[in-house]
KOLTORPA-997785 format. One record per residue: residue number from 1; chain; x, y, z of N, C-alpha, C in turn. Coordinates in steps of 0.02 Angstrom, whole numbers. Example, Ala and Ser with C-alpha at 12.3 -4.5 7.8 and 13.67 -1.06 7.14 Angstrom:
2
PT  seq  mol  n.X  n.Y  n.Z  ca.X  ca.Y  ca.Z  c.X  c.Y  c.Z
PT  1  A  660  -284  390  615  -225  390  660  -165  390;
PT  2  A  642  -112  354  684  -53  357  645  2  394;
! end
This chain:
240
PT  seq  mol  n.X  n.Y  n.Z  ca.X  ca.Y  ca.Z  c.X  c.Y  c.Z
PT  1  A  43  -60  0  0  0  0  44  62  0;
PT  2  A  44  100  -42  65  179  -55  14  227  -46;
PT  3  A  54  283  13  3  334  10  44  394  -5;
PT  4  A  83  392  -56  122  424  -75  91  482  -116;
PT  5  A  80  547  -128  17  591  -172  45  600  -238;
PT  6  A  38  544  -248  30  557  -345  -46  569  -371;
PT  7  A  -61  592  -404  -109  587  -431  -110  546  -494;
PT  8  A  -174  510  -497  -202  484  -572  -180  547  -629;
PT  9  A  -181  521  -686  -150  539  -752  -209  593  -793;
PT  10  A  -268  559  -782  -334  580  -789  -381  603  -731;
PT  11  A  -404  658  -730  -466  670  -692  -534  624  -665;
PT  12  A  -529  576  -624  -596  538  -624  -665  571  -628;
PT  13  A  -691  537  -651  -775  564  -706  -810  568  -616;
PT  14  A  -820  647  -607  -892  639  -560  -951  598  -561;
PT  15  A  -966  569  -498  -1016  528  -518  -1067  569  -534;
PT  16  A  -1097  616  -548  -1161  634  -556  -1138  654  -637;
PT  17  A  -1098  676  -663  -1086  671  -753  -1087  601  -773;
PT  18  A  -1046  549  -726  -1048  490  -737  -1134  475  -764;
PT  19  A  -1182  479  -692  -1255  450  -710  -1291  500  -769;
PT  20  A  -1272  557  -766  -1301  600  -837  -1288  556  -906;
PT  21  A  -1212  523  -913  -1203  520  -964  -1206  422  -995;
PT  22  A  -1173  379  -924  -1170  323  -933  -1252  287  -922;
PT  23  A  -1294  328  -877  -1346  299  -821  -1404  302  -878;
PT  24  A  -1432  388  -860  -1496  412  -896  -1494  362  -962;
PT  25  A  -1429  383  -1021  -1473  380  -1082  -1498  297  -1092;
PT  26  A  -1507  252  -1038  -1493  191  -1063  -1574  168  -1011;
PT  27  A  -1613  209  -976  -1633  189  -939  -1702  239  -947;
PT  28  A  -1702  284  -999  -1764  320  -1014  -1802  363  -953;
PT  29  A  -1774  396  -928  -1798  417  -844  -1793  516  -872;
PT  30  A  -1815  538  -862  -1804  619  -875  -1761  645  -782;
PT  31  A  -1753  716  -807  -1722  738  -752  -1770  741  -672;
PT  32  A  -1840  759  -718  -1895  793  -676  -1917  718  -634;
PT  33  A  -1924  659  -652  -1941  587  -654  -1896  561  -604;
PT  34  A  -1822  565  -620  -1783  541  -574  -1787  589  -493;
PT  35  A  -1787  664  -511  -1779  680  -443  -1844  659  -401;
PT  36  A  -1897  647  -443  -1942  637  -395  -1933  560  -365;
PT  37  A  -1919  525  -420  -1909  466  -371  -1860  450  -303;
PT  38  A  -1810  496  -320  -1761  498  -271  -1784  551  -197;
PT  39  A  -1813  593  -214  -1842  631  -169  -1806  688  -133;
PT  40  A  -1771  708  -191  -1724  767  -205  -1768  830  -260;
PT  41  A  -1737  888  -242  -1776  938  -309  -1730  937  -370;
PT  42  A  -1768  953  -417  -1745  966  -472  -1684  1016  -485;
PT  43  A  -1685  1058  -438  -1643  1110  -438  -1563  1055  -416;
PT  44  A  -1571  1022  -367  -1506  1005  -341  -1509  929  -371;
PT  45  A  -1546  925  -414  -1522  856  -454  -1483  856  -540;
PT  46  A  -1523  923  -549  -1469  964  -601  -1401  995  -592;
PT  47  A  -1405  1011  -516  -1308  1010  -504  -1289  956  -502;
PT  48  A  -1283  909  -485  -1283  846  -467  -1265  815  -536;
PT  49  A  -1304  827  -595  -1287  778  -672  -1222  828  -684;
PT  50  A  -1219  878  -681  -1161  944  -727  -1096  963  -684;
PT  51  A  -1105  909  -631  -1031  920  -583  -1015  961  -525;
PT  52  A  -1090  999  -531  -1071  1077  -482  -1082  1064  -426;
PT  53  A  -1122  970  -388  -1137  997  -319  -1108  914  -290;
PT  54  A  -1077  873  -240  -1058  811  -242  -1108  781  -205;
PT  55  A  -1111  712  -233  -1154  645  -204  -1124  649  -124;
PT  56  A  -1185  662  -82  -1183  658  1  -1180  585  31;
PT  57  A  -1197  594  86  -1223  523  115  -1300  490  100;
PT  58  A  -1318  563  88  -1398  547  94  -1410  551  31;
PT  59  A  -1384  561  -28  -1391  555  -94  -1390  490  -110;
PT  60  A  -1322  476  -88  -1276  414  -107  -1331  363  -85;
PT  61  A  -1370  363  -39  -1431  313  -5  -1484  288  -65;
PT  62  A  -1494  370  -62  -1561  360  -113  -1548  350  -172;
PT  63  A  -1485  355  -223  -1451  320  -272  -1472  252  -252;
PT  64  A  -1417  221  -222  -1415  143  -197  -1469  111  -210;
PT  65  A  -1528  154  -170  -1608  129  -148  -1632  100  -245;
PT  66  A  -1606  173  -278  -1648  169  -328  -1630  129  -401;
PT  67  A  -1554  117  -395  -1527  69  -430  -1492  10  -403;
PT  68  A  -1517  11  -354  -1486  -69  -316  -1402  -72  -338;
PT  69  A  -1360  -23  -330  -1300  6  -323  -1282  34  -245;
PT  70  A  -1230  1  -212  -1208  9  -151  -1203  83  -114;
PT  71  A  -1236  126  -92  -1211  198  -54  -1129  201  -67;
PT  72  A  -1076  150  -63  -1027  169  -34  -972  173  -118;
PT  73  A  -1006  143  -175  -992  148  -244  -1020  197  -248;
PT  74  A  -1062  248  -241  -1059  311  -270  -1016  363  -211;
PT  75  A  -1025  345  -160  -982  405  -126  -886  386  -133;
PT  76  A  -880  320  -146  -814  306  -176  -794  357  -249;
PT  77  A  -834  353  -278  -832  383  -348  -820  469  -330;
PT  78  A  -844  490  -279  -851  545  -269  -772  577  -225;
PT  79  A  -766  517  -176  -714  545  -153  -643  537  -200;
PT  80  A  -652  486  -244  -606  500  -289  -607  571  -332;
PT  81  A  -651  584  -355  -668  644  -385  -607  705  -349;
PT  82  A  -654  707  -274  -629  774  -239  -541  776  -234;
PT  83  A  -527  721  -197  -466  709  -206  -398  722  -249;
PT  84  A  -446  697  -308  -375  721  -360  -389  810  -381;
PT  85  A  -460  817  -377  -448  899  -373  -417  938  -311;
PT  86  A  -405  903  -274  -365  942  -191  -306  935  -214;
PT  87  A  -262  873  -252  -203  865  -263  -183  901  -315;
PT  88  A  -239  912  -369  -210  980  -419  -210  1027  -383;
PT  89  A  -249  1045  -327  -227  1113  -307  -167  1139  -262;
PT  90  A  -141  1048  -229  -85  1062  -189  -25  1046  -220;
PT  91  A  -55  1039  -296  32  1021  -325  115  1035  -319;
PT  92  A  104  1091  -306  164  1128  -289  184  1145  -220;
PT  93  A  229  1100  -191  221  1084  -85  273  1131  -71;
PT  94  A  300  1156  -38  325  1213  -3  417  1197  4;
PT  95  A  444  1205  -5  512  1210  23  533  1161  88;
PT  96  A  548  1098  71  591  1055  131  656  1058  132;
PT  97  A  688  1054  194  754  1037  209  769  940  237;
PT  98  A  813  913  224  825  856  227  817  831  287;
PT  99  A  833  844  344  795  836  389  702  819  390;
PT  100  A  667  860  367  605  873  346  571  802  303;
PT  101  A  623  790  267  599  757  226  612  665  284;
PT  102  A  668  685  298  686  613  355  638  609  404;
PT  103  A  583  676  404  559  645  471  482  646  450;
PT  104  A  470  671  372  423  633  359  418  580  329;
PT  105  A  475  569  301  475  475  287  475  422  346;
PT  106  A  490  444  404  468  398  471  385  416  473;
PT  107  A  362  476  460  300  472  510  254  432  426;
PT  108  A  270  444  364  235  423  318  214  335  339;
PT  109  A  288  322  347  288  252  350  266  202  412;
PT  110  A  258  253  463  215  222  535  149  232  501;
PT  111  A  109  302  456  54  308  453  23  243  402;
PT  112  A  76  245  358  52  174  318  27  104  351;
PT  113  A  71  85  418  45  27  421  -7  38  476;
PT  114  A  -6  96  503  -84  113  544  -155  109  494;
PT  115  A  -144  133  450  -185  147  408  -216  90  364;
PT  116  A  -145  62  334  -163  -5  302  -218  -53  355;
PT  117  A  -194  -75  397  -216  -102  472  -311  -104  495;
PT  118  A  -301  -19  481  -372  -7  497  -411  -23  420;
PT  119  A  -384  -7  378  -428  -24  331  -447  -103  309;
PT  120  A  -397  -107  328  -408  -205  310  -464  -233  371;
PT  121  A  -466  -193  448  -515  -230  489  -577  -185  473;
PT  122  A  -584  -149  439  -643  -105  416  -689  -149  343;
PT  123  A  -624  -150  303  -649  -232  253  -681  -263  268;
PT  124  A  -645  -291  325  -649  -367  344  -718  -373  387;
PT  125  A  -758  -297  406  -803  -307  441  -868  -295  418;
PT  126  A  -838  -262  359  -896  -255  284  -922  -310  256;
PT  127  A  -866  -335  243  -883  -417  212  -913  -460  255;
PT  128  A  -902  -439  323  -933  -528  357  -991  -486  361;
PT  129  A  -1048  -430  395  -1095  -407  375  -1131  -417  313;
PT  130  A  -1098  -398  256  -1115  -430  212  -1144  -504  174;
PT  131  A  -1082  -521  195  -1088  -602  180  -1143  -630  239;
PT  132  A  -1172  -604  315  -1221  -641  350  -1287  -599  321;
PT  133  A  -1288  -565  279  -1358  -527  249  -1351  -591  204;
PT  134  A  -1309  -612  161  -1314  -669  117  -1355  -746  144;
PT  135  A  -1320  -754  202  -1333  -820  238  -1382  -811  260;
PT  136  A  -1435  -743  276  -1493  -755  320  -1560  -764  234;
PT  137  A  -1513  -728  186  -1563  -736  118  -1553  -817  97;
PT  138  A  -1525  -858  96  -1522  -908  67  -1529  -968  104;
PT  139  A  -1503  -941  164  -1529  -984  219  -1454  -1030  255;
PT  140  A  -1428  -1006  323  -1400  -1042  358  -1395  -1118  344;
PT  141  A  -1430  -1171  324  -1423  -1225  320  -1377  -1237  287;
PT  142  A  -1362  -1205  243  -1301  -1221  183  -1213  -1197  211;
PT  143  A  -1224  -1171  294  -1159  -1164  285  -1125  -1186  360;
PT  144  A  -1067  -1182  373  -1057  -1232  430  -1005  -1174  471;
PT  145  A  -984  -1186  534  -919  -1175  544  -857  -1213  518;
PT  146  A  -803  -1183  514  -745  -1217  480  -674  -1167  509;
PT  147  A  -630  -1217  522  -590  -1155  588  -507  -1194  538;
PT  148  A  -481  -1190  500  -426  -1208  486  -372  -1211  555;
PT  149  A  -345  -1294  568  -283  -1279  629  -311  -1267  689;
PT  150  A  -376  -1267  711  -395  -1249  777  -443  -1287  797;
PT  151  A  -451  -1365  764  -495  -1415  782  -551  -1404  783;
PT  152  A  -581  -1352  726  -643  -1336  742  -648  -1349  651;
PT  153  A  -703  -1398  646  -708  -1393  568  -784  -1435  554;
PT  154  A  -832  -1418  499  -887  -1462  500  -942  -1425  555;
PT  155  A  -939  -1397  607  -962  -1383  661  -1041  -1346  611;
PT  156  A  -1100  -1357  643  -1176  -1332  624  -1156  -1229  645;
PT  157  A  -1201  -1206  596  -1203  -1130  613  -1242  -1134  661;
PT  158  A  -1218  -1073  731  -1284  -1098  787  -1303  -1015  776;
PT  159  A  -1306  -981  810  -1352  -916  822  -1312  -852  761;
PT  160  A  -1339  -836  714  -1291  -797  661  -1296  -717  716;
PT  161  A  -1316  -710  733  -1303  -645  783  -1238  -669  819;
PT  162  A  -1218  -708  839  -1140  -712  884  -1093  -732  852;
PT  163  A  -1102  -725  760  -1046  -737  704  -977  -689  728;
PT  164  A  -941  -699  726  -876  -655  732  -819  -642  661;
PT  165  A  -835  -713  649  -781  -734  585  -820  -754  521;
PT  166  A  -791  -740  475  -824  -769  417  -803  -840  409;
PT  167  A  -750  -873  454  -762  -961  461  -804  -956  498;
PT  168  A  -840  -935  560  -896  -978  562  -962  -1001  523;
PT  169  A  -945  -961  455  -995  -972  414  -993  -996  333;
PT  170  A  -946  -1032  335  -911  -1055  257  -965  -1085  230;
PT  171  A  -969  -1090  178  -1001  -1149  120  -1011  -1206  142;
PT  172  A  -1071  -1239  163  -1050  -1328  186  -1051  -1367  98;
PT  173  A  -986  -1381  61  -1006  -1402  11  -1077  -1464  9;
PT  174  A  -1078  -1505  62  -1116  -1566  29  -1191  -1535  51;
PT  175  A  -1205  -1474  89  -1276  -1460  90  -1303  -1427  23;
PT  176  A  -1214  -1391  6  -1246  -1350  -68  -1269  -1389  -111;
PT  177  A  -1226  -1450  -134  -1233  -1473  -185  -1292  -1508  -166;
PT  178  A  -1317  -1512  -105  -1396  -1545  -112  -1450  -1520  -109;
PT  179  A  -1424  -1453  -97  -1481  -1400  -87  -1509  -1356  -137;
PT  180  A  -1440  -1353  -173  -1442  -1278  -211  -1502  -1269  -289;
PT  181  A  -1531  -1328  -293  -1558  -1336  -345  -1638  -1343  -325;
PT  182  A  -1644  -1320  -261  -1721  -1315  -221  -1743  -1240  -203;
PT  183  A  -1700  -1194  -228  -1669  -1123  -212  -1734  -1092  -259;
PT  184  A  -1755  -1050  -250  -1772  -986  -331  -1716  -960  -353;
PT  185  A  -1729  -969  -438  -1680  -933  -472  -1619  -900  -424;
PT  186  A  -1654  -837  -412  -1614  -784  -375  -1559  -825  -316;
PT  187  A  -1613  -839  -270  -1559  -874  -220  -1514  -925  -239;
PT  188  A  -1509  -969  -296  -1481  -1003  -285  -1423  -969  -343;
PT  189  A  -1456  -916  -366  -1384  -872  -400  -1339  -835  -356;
PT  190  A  -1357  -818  -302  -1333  -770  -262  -1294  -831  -205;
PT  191  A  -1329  -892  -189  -1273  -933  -167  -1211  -972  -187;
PT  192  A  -1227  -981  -251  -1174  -980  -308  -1109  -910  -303;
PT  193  A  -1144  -878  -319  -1104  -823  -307  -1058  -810  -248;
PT  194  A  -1081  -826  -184  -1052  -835  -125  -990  -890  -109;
PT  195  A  -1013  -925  -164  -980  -1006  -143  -908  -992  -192;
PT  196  A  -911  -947  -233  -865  -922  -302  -826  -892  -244;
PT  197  A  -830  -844  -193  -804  -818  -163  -756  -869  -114;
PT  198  A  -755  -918  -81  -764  -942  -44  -707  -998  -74;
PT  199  A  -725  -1046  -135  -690  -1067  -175  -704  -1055  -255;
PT  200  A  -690  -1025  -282  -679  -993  -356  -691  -1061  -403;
PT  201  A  -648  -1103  -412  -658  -1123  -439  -723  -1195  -445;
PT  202  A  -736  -1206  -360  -814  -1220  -357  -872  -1183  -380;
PT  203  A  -851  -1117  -348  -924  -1087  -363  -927  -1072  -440;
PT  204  A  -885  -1055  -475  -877  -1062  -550  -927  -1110  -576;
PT  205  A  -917  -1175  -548  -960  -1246  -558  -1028  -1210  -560;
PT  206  A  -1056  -1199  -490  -1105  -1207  -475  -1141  -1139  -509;
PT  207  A  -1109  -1073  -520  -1144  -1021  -565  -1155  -1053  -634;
PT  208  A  -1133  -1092  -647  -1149  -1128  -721  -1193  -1180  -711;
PT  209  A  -1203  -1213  -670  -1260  -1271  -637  -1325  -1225  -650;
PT  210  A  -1329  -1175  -610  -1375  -1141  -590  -1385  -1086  -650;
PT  211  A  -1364  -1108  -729  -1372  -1050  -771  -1350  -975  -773;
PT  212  A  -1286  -973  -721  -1260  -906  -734  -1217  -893  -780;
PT  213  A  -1212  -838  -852  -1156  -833  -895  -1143  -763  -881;
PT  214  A  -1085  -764  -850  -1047  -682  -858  -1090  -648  -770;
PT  215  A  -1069  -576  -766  -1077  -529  -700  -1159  -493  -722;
PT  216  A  -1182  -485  -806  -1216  -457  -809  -1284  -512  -806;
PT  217  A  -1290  -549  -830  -1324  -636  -821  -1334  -619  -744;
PT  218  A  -1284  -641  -700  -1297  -632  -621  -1339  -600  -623;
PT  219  A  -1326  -538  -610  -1359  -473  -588  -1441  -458  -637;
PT  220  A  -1440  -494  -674  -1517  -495  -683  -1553  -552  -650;
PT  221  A  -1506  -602  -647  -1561  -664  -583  -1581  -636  -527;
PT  222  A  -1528  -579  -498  -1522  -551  -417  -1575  -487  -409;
PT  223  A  -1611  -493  -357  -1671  -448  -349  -1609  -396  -320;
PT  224  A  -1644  -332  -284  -1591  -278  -265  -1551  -293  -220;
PT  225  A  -1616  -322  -179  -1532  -330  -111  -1495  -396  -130;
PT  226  A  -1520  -438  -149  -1480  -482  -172  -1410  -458  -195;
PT  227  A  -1392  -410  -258  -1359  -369  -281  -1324  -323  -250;
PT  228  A  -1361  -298  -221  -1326  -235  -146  -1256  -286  -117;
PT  229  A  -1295  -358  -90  -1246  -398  -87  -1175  -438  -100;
PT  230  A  -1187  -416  -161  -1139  -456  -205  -1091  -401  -209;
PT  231  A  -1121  -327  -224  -1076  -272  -231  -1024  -264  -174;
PT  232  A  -1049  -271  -117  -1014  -249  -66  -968  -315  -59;
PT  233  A  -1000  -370  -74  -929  -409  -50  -887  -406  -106;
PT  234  A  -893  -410  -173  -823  -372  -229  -803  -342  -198;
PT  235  A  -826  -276  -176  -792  -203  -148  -748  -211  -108;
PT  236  A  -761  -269  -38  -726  -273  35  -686  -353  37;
PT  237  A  -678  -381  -34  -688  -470  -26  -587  -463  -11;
PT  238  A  -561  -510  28  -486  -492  53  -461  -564  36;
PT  239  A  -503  -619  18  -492  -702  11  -522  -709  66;
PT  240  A  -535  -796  59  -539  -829  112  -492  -858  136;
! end
């Protein structure tokens, strides 16, 4: 991990030019249509397509809500945005002496692995949230505890509220493969999907069992939250 301030080469596309230009024309919605559905005015949904005003928290929601797209993919998009415009504006840094520079290469390099650190248990706590919104849609039966090295393996899921780890909730392969074909469409795309995570080249199997071709195939079997789902664990997924 580098947090070194380079900037990207290119300007990243605001998300609200982004949905003006990639979103609207493909989805037939007018300006007046969308703000109402979102429950924003027209006035601040027209800054919003032309760059002039940024996706909030509470935007970023009612986005999510309304295209079954994660809150945290459009405010990602956004803070990339701001960012590289702060770094064009701080391009030019002030006069160091060598010293200066020695003693921000110690504090850079403590901040890196503080930082790295927190972000990886911030991941890591996205995804198992995530992944137990998965297990309560498809249903606990299909997955077990499994503790690699700590004599804990095979073990039944008991109360998903006192989950801690995402081993206590792995894939039980032999429930999938007996289960997964008693599923609706959706669920048993979205446990497929899970199981891809989990082991890749199983769940590969089983998204093709279950008629999945390609990310866009998925995502039309997957109702919203189903999808909400899937997004966030791409976004936060670290391996198993």
């Amino acid at each position: 991990m580098s947090l070194a301030p380079t900037a990207p080469q290119r300007c990243p596309t605001h998300p609200g030019i982004f949905l003006r230009e990639e979103v609207l024309p493909n989805i037939s919605l007018t300006e007046s249509a969308l703000a109402s559905a979102l429950g924003i005015s027209r006035t601040h949904l027209h800054d919003l397509l032309n760059g002039r005003a940024p996706i909030d928290a509470d935007t970023a929601v009612r986005l999510g809500s309304f295209f079954g797209v994660s809150p945290e993919t459009w405010l990602t998009m956004q803070d990339r945005y701001d960012v590289y415009q702060v770094r064009q504006r701080l391009s030019d840094p002030p006069m160091r002496t060598p010293d200066d520079e020695g003693d921000d290469s110690l504090r850079r390099a403590h901040a890196e692995i503080a930082i790295e650190g927190a972000l990886s248990a911030q991941a890591s706590a996205r995804f198992l949230r995530a992944w137990l919104k998965g297990v309560r849609v498809v249903g606990p039966s299909f997955f077990e505890a499994r503790r690699p090295g700590r004599g804990q393996t095979g073990d039944a899921v008991q109360s998903l509220d006192m989950v801690q780890d995402k081993w206590d909730v792995c894939p039980n392969p032999e429930a999938v493969e007996k289960g997964i074909d008693t599923l609706s469409h959706g669920e048993a795309a979205l446990l497929a999907a899970m199981c891809s995570f989990y082991n890749p080249e199983w769940g590969s199997g089983l998204l093709r069992r279950v008629g999945v071709v390609g990310l866009a195939d998925l995502a039309s079997k997957l109702d919203r939250e189903s999808r909400e789902i899937v997004s966030e664990l791409l976004e936060t997924y670290t391996g198993f």
